[in-house]
ROVEX-830235 format. One record per residue (C-alpha): residue in one letter; x, y, z. Coordinates in steps of 0.1 Angstrom, whole numbers, plus 5000, padded with zeros to 4 digits. Layout:
// ROVEX-830235
AXYZ;...
This chain:
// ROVEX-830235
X486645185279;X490545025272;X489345065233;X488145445237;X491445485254;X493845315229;X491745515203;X492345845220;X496345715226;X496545675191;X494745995183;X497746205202;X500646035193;X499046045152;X498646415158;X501946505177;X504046275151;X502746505124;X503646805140;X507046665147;X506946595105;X506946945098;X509947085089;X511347455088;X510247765072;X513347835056;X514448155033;X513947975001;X510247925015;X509648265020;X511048304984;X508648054970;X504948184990;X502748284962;X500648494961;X497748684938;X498049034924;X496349294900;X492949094904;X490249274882;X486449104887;X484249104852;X481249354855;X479249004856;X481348904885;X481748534867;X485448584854;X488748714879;X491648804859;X495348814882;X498848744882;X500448504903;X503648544916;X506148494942;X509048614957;X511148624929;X509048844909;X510849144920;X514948994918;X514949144882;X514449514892;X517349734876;X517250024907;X520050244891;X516950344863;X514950504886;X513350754866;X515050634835;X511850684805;X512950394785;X512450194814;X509449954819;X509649704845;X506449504845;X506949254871;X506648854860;X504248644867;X501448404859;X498748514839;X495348374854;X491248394848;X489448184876;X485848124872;X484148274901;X481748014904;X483847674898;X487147784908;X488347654874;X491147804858;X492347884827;X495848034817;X496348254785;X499748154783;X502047884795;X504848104803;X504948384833;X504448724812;X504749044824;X500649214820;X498849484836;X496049734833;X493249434834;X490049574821;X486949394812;X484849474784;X481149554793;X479649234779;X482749044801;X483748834774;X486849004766;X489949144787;X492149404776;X495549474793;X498949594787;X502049324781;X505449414785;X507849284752;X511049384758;X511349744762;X507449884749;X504049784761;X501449644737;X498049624739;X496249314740;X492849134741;X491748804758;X488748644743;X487448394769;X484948224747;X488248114722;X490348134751;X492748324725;X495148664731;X495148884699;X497449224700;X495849524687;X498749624665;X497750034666;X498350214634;X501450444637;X502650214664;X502750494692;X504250444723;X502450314753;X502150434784;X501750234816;X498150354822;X494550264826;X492850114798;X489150224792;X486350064770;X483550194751;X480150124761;X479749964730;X483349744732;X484449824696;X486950084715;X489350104742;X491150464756;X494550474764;X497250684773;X500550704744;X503450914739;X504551214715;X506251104687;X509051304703;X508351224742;X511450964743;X513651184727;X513151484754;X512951274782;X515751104773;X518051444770;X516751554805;X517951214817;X520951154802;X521751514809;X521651424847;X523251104851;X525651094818;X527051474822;X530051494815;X528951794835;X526051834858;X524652204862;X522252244894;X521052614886;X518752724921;X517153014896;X515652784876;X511952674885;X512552294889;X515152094900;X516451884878;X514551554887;X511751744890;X511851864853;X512351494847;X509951364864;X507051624850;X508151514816;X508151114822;X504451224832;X503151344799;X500951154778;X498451174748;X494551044756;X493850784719;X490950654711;X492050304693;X489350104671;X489849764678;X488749604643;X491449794626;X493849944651;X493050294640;X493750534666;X492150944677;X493851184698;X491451274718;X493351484745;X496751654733;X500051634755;X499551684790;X499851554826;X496351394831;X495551274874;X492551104854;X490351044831;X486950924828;X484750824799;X480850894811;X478750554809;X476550734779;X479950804760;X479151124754;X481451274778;X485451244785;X486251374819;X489951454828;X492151654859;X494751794847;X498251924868;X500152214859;X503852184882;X504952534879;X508052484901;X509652294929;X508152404960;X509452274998;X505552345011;X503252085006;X499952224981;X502152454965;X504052484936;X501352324915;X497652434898;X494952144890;X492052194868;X489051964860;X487451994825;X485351744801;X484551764761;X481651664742;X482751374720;X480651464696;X482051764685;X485251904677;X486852184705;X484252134728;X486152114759;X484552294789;X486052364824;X484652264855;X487552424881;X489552634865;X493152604871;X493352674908;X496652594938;X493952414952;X492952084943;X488952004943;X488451684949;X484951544930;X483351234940;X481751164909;X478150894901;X479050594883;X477350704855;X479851044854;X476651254846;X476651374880;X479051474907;X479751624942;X482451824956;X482951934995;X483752325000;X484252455034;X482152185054;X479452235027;X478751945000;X477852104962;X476151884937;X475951954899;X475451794864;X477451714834;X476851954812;X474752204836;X475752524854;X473352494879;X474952424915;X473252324945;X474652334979;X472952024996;X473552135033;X473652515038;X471752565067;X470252195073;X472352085102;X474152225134;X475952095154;X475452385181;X472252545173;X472952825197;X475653015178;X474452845145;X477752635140;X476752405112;X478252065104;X480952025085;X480651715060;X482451465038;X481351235006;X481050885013;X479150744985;X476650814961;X473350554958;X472650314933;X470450554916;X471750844920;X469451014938;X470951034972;X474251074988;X475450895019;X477851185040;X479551125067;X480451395096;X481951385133;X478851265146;X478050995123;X476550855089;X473851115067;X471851065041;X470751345016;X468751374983;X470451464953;X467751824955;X469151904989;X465451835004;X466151635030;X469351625051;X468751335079;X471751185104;X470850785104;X473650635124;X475050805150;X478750695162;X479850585195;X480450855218;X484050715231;X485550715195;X488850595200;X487450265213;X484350285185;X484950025160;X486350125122;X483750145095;X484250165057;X481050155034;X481449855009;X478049854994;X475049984985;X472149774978;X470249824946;X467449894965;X469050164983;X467449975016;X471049845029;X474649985034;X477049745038;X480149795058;X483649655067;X484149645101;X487249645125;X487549725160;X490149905176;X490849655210;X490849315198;X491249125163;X487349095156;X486849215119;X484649165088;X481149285075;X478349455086;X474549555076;X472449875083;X469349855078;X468050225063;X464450155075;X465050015110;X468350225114;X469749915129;X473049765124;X473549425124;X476749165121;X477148955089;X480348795094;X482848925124;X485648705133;X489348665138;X489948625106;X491048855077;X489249015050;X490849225027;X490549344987;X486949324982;X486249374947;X482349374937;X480949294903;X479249614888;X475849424874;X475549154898;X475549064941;X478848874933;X482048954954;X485748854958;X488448944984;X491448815003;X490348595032;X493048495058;X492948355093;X495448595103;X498748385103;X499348235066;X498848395030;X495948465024;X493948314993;X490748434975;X487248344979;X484048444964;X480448464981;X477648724980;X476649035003;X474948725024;X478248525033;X476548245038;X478948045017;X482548155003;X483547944972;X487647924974;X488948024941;X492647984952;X494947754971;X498247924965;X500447754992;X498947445003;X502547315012;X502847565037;X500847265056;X503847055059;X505647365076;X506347515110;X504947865107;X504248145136;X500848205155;X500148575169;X498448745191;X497849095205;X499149285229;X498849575252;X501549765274;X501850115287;X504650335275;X506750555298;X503950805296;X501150565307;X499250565276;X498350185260;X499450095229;X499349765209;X501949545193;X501949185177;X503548925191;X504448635169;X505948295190;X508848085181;X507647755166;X507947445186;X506947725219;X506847555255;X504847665278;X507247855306;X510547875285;X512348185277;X513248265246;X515548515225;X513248845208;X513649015177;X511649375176;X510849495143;X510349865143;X508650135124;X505650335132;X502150145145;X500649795145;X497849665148;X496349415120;X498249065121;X498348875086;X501148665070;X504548835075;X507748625061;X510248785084;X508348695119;X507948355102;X511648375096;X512348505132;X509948245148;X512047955128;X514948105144;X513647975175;X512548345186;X509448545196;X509448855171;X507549145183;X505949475157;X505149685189;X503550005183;X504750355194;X503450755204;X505350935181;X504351315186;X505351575163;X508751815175;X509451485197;X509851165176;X513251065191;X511850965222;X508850765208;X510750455204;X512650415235;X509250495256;X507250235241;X509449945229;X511049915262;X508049885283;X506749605253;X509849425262;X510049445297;X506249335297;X507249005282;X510148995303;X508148975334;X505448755321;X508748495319;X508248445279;X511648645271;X515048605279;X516248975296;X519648925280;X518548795243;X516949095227;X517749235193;X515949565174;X515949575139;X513949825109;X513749935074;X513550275061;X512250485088;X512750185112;X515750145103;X516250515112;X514650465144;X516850155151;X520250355152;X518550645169;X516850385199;X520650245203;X521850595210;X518950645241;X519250255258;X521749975263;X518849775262;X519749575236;X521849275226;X522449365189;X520949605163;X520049655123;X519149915104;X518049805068;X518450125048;X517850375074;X519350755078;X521550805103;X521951175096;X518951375093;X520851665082;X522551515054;X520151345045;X517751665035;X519651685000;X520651344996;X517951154976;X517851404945;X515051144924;X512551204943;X512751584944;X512051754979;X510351454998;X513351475025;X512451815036;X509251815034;X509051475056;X511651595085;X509551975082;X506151825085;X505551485071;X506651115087;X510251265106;X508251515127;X510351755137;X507951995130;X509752285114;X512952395090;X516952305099;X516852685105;X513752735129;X514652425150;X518352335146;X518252165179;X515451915175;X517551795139;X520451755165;X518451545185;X517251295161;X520551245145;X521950935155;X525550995143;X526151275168;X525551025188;X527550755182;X530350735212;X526450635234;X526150335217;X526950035229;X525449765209;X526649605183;X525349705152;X524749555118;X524249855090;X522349675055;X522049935024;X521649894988;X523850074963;X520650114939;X518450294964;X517150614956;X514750674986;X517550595013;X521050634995;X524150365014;X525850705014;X523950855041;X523850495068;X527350475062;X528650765084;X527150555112;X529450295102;X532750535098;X531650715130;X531550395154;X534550235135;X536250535145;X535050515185;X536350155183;X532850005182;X530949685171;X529849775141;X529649595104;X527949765074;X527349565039;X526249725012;X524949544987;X525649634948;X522449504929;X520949644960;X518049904965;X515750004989;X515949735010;X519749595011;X519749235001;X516149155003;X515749434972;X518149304950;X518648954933;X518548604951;X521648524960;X521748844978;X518348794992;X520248465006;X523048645019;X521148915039;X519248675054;X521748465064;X523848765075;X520848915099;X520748565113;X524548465120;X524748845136;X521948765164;X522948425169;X526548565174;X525348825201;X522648625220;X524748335223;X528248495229;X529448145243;X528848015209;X532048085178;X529848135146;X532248135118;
């Protein structure tokens, strides 16, 4: 028994000495966590081609070019191919490049993709078997665009998008015209604002065919601005949307025509269209062989074939969902089968399958009836034999998530895998059962595995951050609270490393919208390495009303872990970016509640800030109108409600100190617009400090190089530790 003891003895103080070894997750760590991007799975599923990277991937990103056409900005990184079986793998070169646009070729032996060289792209090929990159040096040497690359069924071809010979030099006059001058004309007769008329052109491109043997290259589309294009699996048939922008238009769906057409390949001006140019964009969820395809009009789901006229409507008349006054059910596309033959829709009451003839229209699943509480589906896969769907699964209460079966015979539906843990990014091999995703266990990065449609074994493929082992990081965990209105919502707490049980401890709330899934985050870690908890709580935002969203429900989070005795009452900081940021200086304006305050490029000034981010055209207006702001109608029809969400005019209310981050570089929330807060609580004699940082863009510091990343950090820290420790003088 004294040996079992001294075992055990040795056991705990063993385990507890390593914990005590770990050090701290520090902003240089957060800099260095790798992780695995732009993964593309070989039809085979044998070969993974990705680019590592980490967190300095993104310090070399000029934000003044917004917009600028002579600007590419592939990010860096390591160029991998893992072997989905071994793990092995191989690097094409020894250097981080910047690549992109992985395709496979149909026999998987060889991977195409773009690479960056100083200011063009360049195509390229990747022979696995000689483990050798060739460039396809195209005749004419035509400029590239940044684009999906598409092979021939027969691999001696790849489709890709290029430039007019005189693109650059128009785009470039449009561009220069804007931000060179000397003088800047804004004409409100003409059709498009001048960004607009920018960005239409930085959107036109050519459709090549380019022989790979020689680098001989066919136009096969002229000029245009294509939303896609598709090459049918018999090449016989090139598929492409096109958009017409005829102006700049405030209302969202207007302003622009689409049209769907294909040609015949094999002969010259054979192009037919499908939708002709219409205000209303059709939507068609094609088969993967493109030679059939399915649209949803008014509830109803249309089917037709490449090349045919004949349409069918699948479900006129088949299914209602009140047989008494003949109200039929209205239906969307989830997936087309394996063979084509069949079509899985999906409606309010639940999953449908239907024959490609429109013979048989048959619900097989039927949701839950409480469907707020009814778990999440997504279809992932359909068996070859058509016998199985397979889908991703969430529910809504509690972190269980993963994969599911239904059983088309037995319409029964049956877990695969369902756990804590995260699965995300599931790519599936075209000719084969083989999968990858991202599998997490909520807290760190997560790293890829492969495995079948079974589960029953995941082979690891990556390791990306096995140091992260030797360091302190955050645990999380649900949580539910009432807001003001009684209604539960969810937020994610994340603890303070080192936690004891029944101490209180300082809180940092990050802000934006709603959360829910957990996963790694590197500013909690950051927080929790602070020695705080960090809380994402979620909020009710309803439309006319958004202002009062955020006080409602990150209060009553707060108080909640208040009472519980986790929280110190008089240690609590808010914080956001972008729209959190903007709700950030509007919560401060509402509540005392807190101890100090950041907004990381945030408006302050909804009213201002309707004209003031000019490259991206109209998105300001339309988002306070009707998109992400919610106020729910124009500065005209509701001045009051832009009044009320306008923190500025409400700056003698706040009491809190506040730290303002912006970035001189960012075009989606300009510095110009956060810094009235900053003159307007100056002027009131208030706490306030704004830094705006010159490399900077969307983002402050943590957009812009690394020794501002550095200094934003260590600003957002000093600032809290100033304010929940006022005892303390930090220089």
């Amino acid at each position: 028994m004294k040996t079992r003891f001294y075992f055990v003895l040795i056991s705990f103080l063993l385990s507890n000495l390593a914990v005590a070894q770990k050090t701290n997750f520090t902003v240089e760590d957060a800099i260095n966590v790798r992780s695995i991007g732009s993964t593309t799975l070989s039809d085979d599923g044998k070969l993974l081609a990705g680019v590592i990277t980490d967190g300095r991937s993104r310090f070399g990103v000029d934000h003044f070019r917004f917009q600028d056409p002579s600007y590419i900005n592939v990010f860096p990184g390591q160029f991998v191919i893992i072997d989905t079986e071994s793990g092995a793998m191989s690097f094409p070169y020894d250097n981080p490049s910047r690549v992109t646009s992985f395709t496979w070729s149909p026999n998987s032996r060889e991977l195409a993709f773009l690479e960056q060289k100083g200011e063009k792209l360049h195509l390229m090929i990747y022979d696995t078997n000689r483990k050798r990159v060739r460039e396809i040096k195209i005749v004419g040497n035509p400029l590239l665009a940044n684009s999906t690359l598409t092979w021939t069924a027969d691999g001696q071809a790849i489709l890709l998008h290029a430039r007019a010979v005189d693109w650059m030099d128009r785009a470039m006059e449009l561009y220069n015209a804007a931000t060179k001058g000397p003088v800047v004309v804004y004409d409100g007769s003409k059709p498009f604002l001048n960004w607009d008329e920018i960005r239409n052109t930085n959107a036109l491109t050519r459709v090549l065919r380019v022989e790979l043997s020689k680098g001989a290259s066919t136009e096969l589309l002229p000029e245009g601005n294509y939303g896609g294009v598709y090459l049918s699996e018999d090449n016989q048939y090139l598929i492409f949307n096109e958009t017409f922008p005829l102006k700049t238009s405030y209302v969202r769906n207007e302003g622009t025509e689409y049209q769907v057409s294909y040609k015949k390949l094999s002969k010259a001006d054979s192009t037919h269209i499908l939708y002709k140019r219409n205000k209303q964009r059709r939507n068609y969820n094609w088969s993967d062989s493109k030679a059939k395809f399915a649209w949803v009009d008014s509830g109803y789901v249309f089917i037709q074939s490449l090349g045919d006229t004949v349409i069918h409507n699948l479900t006129k008349g088949k299914a209602y969902s009140d047989e008494e006054k003949k109200k039929e059910v209205k239906f969307s596309i989830t997936s087309w089968s394996p063979s084509e033959n069949q079509l899985l829709l999906s409606s309010d009451k639940g999953y449908w399958l239907v024959d490609a003839k429109g013979e048989s229209l048959e619900m097989v699943y039927e949701f839950p009836k409480d469907k707020e509480k009814a778990p999440n589906l997504s279809l992932a896969h359909w068996s070859s034999d058509e016998q199985t769907l397979f889908f991703s699964y969430s529910e809504k209460e509690r972190w269980r998530r993963g994969f599911v079966r239904f059983d088309v015979n037995t319409r029964e539906m049956k877990d695969i895998i369902v756990d804590e843990r995260l699965y995300t990014g599931i790519q599936k091999a075209k000719n084969s059962d083989r999968i990858v995703l991202n599998l997490s266990d909520g807290d760190m990065p997560s790293d890829l595995v492969a495995t079948d449609w079974s589960f029953a074994t995941m082979q690891p493929l990556t390791n990306l951050n096995p140091w992260l082992s030797e360091k302190k990081m955050t645990r999380s965990e649900l949580i539910s609270y009432r807001n003001v209105d009684g209604k539960e919502l969810q937020g994610i707490l994340y603890y303070p490393v080192d936690y004891e049980e029944g101490k209180k401890y300082p809180l940092v709330c990050e802000v934006y919208e709603s959360f829910f899934a957990n996963g790694y985050n590197r500013n909690m870690n950051l927080f929790a390495n602070q020695g705080y908890f960090a809380l994402r709580p979620s909020v009710d935002l309803e439309m006319g009303y958004p202002g009062e969203a955020w006080v409602k429900g990150i209060t009553a989070a707060i108080n909640k872990l208040v009472d519980e005795g986790k929280v110190d009452n008089d240690k609590v900081g808010v914080q956001g970016g972008s729209y959190g940021g903007y709700a950030t200086s509007l919560l401060i304006t509402q509540t005392d509640r807190f101890a100090a305050a950041i907004n990381i490029s945030g408006k302050v000034n909804i009213i201002s800030f309707l004209g003031d981010s000019p490259k991206i055209g109209t998105r300001n207006y339309t988002a306070a109108e009707y998109g992400q702001d919610r106020i729910g109608g124009t500065l005209w029809d509701e001045p009051l409600k832009y009044l009320a969400t306008t923190a500025v005019l409400y700056a003698d209310r706040i009491e809190t100190p506040h730290l303002i981050l912006t970035g001189e570089g960012d075009w989606n929330v300009p510095g110009t617009n956060s810094r009235e807060l900053f003159y307007a609580m100056r002027r009131l004699g208030k706490d306030v400090t704004w830094v705006n940082y010159l490399n900077g863009g969307h983002g402050a510091g943590a957009a812009s190089n690394e020794s501002d990343f550095y200094d934003h950090w260590n600003r957002v820290f000093e600032f809290y530790e100033k304010h929940f420790n006022k005892e303390k003088d930090i220089d």
